[in-house]
C-alpha positions as CSV (number, residue, x, y, z in Angstrom):
1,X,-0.6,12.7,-37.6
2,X,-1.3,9.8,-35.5
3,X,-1.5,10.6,-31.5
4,X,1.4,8.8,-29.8
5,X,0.1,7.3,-26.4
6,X,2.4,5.0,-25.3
7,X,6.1,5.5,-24.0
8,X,8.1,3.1,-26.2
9,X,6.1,5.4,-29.0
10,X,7.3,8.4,-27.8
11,X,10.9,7.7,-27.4
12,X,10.8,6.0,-30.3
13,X,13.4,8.3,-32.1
14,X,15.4,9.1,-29.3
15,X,17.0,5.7,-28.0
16,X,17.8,3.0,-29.9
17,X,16.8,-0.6,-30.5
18,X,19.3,-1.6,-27.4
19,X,18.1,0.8,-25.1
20,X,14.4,0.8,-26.2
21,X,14.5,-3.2,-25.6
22,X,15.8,-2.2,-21.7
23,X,13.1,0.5,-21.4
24,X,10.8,-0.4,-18.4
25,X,7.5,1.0,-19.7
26,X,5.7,0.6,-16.2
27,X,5.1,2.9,-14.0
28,X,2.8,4.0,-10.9
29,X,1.0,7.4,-10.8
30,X,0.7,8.7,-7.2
31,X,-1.3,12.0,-7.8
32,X,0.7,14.2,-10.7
33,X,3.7,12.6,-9.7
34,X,4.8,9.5,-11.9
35,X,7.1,7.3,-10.5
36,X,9.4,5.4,-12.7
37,X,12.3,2.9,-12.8
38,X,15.3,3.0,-14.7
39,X,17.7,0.2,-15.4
40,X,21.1,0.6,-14.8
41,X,22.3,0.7,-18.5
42,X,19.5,3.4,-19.2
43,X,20.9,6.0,-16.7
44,X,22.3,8.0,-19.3
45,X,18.9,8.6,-20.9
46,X,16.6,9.2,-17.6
47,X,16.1,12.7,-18.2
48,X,15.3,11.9,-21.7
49,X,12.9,9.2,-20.4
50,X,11.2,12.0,-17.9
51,X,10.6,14.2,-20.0
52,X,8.8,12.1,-22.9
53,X,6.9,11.0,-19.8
54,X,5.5,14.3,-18.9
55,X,5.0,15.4,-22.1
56,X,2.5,11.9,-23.0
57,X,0.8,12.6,-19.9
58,X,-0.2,16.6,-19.7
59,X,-1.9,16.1,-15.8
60,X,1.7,15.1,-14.4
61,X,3.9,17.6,-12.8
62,X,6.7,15.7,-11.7
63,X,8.7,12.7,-12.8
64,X,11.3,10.7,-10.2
65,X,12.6,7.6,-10.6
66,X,13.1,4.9,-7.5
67,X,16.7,5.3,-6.5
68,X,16.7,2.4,-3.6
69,X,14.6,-0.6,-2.6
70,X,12.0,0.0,0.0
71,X,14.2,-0.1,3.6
72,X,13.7,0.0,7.2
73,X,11.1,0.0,9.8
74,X,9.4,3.0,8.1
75,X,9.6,1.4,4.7
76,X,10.8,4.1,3.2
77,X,12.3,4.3,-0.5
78,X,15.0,7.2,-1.6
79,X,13.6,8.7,-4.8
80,X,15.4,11.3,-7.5
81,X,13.5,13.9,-9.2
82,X,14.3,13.6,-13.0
83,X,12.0,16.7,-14.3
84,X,9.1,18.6,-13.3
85,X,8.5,20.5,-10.2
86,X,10.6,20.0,-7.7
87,X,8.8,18.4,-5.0
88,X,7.9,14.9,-3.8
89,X,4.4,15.3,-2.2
90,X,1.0,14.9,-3.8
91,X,-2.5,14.2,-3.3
92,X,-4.4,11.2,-4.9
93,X,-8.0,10.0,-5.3
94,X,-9.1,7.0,-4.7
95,X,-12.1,5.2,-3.7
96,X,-14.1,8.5,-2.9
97,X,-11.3,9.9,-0.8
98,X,-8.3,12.6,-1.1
99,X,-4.7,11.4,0.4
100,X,-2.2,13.6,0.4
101,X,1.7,12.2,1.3
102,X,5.3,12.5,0.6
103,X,6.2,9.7,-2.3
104,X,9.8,9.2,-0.6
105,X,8.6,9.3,3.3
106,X,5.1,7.4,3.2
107,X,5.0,4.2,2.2
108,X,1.6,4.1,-0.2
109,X,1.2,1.6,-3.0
110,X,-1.3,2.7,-5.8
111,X,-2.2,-0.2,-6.6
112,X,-3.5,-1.4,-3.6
113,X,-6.9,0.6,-4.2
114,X,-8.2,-2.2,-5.6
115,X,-7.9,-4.2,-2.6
116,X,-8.9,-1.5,-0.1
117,X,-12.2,-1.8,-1.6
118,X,-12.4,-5.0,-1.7
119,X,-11.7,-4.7,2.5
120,X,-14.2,-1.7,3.0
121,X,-17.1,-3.8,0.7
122,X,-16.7,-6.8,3.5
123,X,-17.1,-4.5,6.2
124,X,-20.2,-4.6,8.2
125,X,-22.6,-1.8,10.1
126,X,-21.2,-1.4,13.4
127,X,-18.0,-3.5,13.1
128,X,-14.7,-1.9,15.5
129,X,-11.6,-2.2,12.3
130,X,-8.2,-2.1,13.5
131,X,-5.9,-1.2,10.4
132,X,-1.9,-2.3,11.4
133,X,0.5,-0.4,9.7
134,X,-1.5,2.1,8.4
135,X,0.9,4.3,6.8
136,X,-0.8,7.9,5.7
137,X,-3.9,6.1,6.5
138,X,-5.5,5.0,2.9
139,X,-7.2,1.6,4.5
140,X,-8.9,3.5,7.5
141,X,-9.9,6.4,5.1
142,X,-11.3,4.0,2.4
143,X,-13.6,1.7,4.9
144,X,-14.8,4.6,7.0
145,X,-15.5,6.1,3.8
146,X,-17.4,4.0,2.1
147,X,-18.5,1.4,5.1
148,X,-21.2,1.2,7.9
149,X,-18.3,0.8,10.5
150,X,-18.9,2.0,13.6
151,X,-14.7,3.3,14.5
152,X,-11.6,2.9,12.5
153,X,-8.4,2.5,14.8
154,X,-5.0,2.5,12.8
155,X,-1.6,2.1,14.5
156,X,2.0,3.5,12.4
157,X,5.3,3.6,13.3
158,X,6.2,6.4,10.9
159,X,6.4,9.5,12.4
160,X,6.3,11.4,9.2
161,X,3.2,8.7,7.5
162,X,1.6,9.4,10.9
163,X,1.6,13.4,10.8
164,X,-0.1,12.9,7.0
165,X,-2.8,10.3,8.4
166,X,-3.9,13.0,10.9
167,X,-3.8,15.5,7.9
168,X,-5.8,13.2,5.6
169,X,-8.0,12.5,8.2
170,X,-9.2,16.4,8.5
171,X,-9.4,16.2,5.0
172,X,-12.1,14.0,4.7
173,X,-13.5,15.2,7.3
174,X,-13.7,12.0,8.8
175,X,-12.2,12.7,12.6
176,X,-15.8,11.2,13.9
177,X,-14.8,7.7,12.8
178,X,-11.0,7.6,13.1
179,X,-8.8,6.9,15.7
180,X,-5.1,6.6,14.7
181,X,-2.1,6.1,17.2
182,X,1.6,6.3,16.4
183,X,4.3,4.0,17.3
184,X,4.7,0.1,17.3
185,X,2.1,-1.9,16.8
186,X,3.6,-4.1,19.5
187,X,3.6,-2.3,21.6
188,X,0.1,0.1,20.9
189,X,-2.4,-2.6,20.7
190,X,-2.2,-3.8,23.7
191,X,-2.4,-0.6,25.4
192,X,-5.9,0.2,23.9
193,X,-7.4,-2.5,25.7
194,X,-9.6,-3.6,23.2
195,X,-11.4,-6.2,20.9
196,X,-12.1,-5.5,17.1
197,X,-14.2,-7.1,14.8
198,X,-11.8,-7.3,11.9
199,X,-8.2,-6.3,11.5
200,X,-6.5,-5.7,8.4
201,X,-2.5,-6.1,8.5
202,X,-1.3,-4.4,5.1
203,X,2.6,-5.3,5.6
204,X,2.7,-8.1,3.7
205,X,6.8,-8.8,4.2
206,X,7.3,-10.1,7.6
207,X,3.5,-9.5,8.7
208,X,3.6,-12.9,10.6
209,X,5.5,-11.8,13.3
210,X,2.6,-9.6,14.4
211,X,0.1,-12.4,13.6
212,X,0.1,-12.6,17.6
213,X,-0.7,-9.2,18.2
214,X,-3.7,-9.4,15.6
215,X,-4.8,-12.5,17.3
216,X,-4.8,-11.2,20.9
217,X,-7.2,-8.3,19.8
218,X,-9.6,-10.1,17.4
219,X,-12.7,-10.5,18.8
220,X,-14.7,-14.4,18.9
221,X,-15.4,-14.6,15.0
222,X,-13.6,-12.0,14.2
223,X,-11.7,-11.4,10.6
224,X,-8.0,-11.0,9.8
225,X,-6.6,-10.2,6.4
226,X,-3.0,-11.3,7.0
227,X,-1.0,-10.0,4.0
228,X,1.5,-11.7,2.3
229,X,4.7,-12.1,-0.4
230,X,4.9,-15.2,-2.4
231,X,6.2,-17.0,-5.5
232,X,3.5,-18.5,-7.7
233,X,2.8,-21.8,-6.4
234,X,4.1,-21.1,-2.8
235,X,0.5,-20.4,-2.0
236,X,0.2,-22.5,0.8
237,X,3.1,-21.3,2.5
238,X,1.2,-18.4,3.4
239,X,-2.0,-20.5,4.8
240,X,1.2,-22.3,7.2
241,X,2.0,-19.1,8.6
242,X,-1.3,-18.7,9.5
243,X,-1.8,-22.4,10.6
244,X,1.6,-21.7,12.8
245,X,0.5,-18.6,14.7
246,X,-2.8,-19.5,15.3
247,X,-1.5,-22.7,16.7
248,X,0.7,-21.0,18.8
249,X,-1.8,-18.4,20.5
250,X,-4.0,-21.6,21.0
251,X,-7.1,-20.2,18.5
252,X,-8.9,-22.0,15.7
253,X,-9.7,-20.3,12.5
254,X,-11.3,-21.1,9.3
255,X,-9.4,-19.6,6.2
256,X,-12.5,-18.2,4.3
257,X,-10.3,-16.8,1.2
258,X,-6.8,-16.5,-0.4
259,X,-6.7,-13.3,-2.6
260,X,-4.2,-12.4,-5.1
261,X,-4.1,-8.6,-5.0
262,X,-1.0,-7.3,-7.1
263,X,2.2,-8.9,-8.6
264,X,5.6,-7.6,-6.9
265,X,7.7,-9.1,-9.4
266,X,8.3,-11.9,-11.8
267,X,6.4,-15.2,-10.8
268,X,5.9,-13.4,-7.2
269,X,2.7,-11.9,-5.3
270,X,1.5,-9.5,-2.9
271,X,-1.4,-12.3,-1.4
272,X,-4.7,-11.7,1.2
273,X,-5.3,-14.5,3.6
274,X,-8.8,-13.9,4.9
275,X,-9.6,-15.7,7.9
276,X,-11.9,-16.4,10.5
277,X,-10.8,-16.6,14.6
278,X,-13.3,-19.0,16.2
């Protein structure tokens, strides 16, 4: 008997043609807990879905499905358990470090771990980071991790993400290297009175308006990695945001990449802007 390995396999027998052609067969890990989506017309079926899902995959332990779009200043998304233990933390591993977090409370994207090691690798020995909006704290764990940086600042709004970043931080037993502050960035930068070398801004909708912030506390040829949404093609749109803030604050810059680092939906992507403040 052949192994079945793929979802659309396994629930072969158990919704029809219609329903199979509507199944989304996506979905994003986060520790034992996968996190699915189900259309509208499938809603009927989600348990049905769960559990096929957690029998393919013996090292998951929960199933839920996203029950809202990602809201609010704490970019928080409501999700439903649909089998499995009931519970909606975890912890994860990624790029040599543990994270543990609540799936509905912390916003953490999985598949950013690409792109947090792509950061960390640019890092060099005995560069200040500032990480904005740094959530449970994956960026500043990943580059103090597996980086020569001298500190790690990281500034969050989230209560909740912030209590998990101070957890995380113990858990990696990286306390020597991290600094993390809660509230708005806003507001929290310019109270620590200083310059960084680099500053990573991981909220890539509506990132620009803090493009001022960033460039206040950049040091003289510092980095920013200015994240970004855009439709394929609308590229450049992202490079005039950066144009338009940095002409504002009176700075020149030299754009050094433009890095496409995950696809949010059809013909639209989560971009990098790496630039330079001279």
């Amino acid at each position: 008997m052949e192994k079945i390995t793929n979802l659309r396999e396994a629930l072969s027998k158990k919704l029809t043609k219609k329903e199979l052609s509507l199944l989304v067969t996506s979905y994003d890990v986060v520790g034992d807990i996968a996190v699915i989506e189900i259309p509208t017309e499938l809603e009927k079926k989600e348990k049905v879905i769960a559990n096929a899902l957690l029998d393919l995959h013996k090292n998951l332990k929960v199933v839920v499905k996203r029950a809202g779009i990602h809201k609010g200043v704490y970019r928080r998304q409501k999700m439903k358990i649909l089998t499995g233990e009931r519970r909606k933390t975890t912890e994860c591993k990624e790029n040599n470090i543990r994270i543990r977090l609540d799936v509905e409370k912390v916003y953490y994207s999985v598949r950013s771990g690409t792109e947090r090691k792509r950061i960390a690798e640019q890092v060099k020995p005995g560069e200040s980071v500032l990480i904005m909006f740094s959530g449970a704290a994956p960026y500043p764990l990943v580059i103090a991790k597996n980086s020569k940086a001298k500190e790690v600042y990281g500034v969050e709004i989230n209560p909740i993400a912030h209590k998990y970043a101070l957890e995380n931080v113990k858990l990696n037993k990286l306390e020597n290297k991290i600094k993390l502050f809660q509230g708005d960035v806003r507001l929290v930068v310019p109270e620590l009175n200083k310059k960084f070398d680099r500053i990573a801004m991981p909220l890539p909708k509506g990132g620009e308006d803090f493009l001022d912030v960033a460039l206040k506390a950049i040091k003289r040829n510092g980095i920013i990695h200015f994240y970004d949404f855009e439709q394929e093609g609308e590229f450049k749109l992202a490079k005039q945001k950066v144009k338009k803030a940095c002409s504002i604050s009176k700075k020149k810059y030299r754009i050094l990449n433009v890095v496409k680092c995950g696809q949010v939906g059809p013909r639209e992507y989560r971009l990098c802007v790496d630039f330079k403040v001279h």
